[in-house]
N, C-alpha and C positions, 0 to 999 in steps of 0.2 A: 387561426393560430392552433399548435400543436395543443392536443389535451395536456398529457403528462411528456415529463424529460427527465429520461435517466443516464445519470454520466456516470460509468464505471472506469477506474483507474485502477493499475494493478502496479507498485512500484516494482521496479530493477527488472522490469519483463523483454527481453529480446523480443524484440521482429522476427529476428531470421530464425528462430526458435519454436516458430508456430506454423503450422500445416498448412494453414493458405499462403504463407508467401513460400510453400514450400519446405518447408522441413520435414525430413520423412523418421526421423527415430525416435521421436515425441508425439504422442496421441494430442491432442489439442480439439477433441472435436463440436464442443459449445462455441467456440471462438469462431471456429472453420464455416459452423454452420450461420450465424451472423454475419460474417463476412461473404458470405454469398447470397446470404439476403437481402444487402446492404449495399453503403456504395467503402471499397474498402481503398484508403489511399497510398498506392504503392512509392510515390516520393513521401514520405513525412519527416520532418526533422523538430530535434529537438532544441527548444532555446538555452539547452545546459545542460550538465552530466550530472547534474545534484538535485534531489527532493524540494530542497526549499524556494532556488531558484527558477526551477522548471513550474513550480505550482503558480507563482507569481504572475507567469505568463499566461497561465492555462486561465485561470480563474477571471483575470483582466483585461485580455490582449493587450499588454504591455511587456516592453523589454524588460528582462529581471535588474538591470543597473540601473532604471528609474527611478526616481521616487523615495529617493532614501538607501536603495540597496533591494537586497531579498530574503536580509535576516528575518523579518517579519514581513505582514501585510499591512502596509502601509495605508493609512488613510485616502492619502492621495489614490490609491487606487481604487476605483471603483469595482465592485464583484458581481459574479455573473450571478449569483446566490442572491444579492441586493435588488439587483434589477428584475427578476423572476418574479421577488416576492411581492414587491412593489405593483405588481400588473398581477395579482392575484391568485399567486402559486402558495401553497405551501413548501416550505423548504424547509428539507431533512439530510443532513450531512451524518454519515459512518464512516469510523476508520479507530485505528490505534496506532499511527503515525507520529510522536509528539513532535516533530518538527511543522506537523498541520494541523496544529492545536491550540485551545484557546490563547495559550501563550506568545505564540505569534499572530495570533487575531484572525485566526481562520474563523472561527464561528460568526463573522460579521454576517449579517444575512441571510443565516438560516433560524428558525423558527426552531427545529429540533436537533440539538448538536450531540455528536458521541465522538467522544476522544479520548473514555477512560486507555489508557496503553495497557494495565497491571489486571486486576479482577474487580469486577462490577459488584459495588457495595461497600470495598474501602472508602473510607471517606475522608481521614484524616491525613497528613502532610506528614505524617510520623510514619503512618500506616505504609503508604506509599513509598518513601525512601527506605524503607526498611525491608518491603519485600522486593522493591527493585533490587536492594544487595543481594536478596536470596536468589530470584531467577539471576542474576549475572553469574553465580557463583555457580548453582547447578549448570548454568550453562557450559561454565571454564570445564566443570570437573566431568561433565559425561557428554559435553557435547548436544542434548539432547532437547532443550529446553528455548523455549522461546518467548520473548520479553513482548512478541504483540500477538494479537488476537487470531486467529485462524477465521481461514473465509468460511468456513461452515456455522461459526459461531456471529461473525459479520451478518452471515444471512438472517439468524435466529432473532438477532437483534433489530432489522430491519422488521423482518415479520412481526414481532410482539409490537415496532412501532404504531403500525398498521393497525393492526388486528383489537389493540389498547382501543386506540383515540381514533386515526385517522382513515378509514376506510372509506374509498367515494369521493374524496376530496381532489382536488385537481393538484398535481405534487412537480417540484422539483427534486430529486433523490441525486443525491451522491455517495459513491461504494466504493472505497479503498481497500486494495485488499494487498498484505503482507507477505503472504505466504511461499513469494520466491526472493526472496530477500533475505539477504546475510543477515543473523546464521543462520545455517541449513537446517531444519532442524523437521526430518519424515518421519512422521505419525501413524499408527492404524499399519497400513499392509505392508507402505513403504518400509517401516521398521523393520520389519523382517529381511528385508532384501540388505539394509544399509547396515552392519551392525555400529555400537556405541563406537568401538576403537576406531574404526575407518571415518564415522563421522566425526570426531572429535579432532584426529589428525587433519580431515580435508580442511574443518572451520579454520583449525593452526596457522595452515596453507596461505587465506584469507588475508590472517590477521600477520601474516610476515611480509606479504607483499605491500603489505601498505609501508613498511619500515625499507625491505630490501629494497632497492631497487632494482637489482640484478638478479633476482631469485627465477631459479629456474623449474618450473614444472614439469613433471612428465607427462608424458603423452595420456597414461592409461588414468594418472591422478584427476588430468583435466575431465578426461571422459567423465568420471565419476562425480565430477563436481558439476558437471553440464546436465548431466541425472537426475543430482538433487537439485 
């Protein structure tokens, strides 16, 4: 059997958006180069257009309408997380996804769960909803701002797992990472390229098409928003 198993999941990520299945105006080349070390599956489909349903399946192999639904993780499900740990893995789940968070019973079967969404170290239920209203608000007003964690910061936090307690040990890891997912929100070099006003109107964009149904984008709008 395998030593270690790492499952990385990256919400709201195209396919057709990444360099080995061919995209040529997005660098992608971690991914690219995996993928050609690997075995990389050109049919794959998903069991659903939404986070919480789609996890259901992943974590299970089960259909997400099983079981209760796919509001939560259902007992009735069994986890792939449970079963690792049980035949003598450690298991280590990271993300800042709250629809994959203890509230929905994602953390069954891992050993070391991370699912703060906000800043590590709040600790109170006060704390928490009070600065979730502040990043929503800086979000509304400059566009800029993001309610989950950045994968460089994902990583820091796997690493200190590591490096703390578990080094050597034989691991299940799991890596969620946010960082193309509504809102847009480029950091460091990208900033400079994107200013606030344009980012602030593209999220707008976003957040009308969920209401319009007939809103119409421009061609160059789209470009910009396939960027961020």
């Amino acid at each position: 059997m395998f030593r270690n198993c790492i499952l990385i999941t990256i919400d709201s990520l195209r396919a057709d958006f990444l360099g080995c299945y061919g995209y040529k105006d997005i660098e992608t080349p971690n991914i690219d180069e995996l993928a050609s070390q690997g075995i990389m599956f050109v049919n794959a489909y998903s069991n659903s257009p939404g986070t919480p349903s789609s996890f259901v399946a992943i974590f299970s192999s089960t259909y997400p309408l099983m079981f209760d639904g796919y509001n939560y993780f259902s007992e009735m499900r069994i986890s792939v997380a449970e079963v690792l740990r049980d035949n003598g893995f450690l298991t280590i789940g990271v993300h800042s996804n709250p629809f994959l968070s203890r509230k929905f019973s994602y953390h069954r079967g891992f050993d070391v769960f991370y699912d703060d969404i906000y800043v590590t170290g709040v600790k109170s239920i006060k704390g928490k909803k009070f600065l979730n209203k502040g990043l929503k608000y800086i979000s509304k007003v400059l566009g800029l701002a993001s309610p989950y964690i950045c994968g460089e910061k994902v990583n820091k936090i796997v690493k200190n797992i590591f490096d703390e307690k578990y080094k050597g040990q034989r691991f299940f890891l799991w890596i969620h990472y946010m960082d193309v997912h509504f809102p847009y929100t480029p950091h460091d070099t990208f900033s400079r390229i994107f200013k606030r006003r344009m980012v602030k109107y593209l999220n707008s964009l976003i957040e009308r098409s969920k209401k319009e149904k007939n809103l119409e984008i421009k061609e160059s709008d789209l470009e910009k928003l396939i960027e961020l």
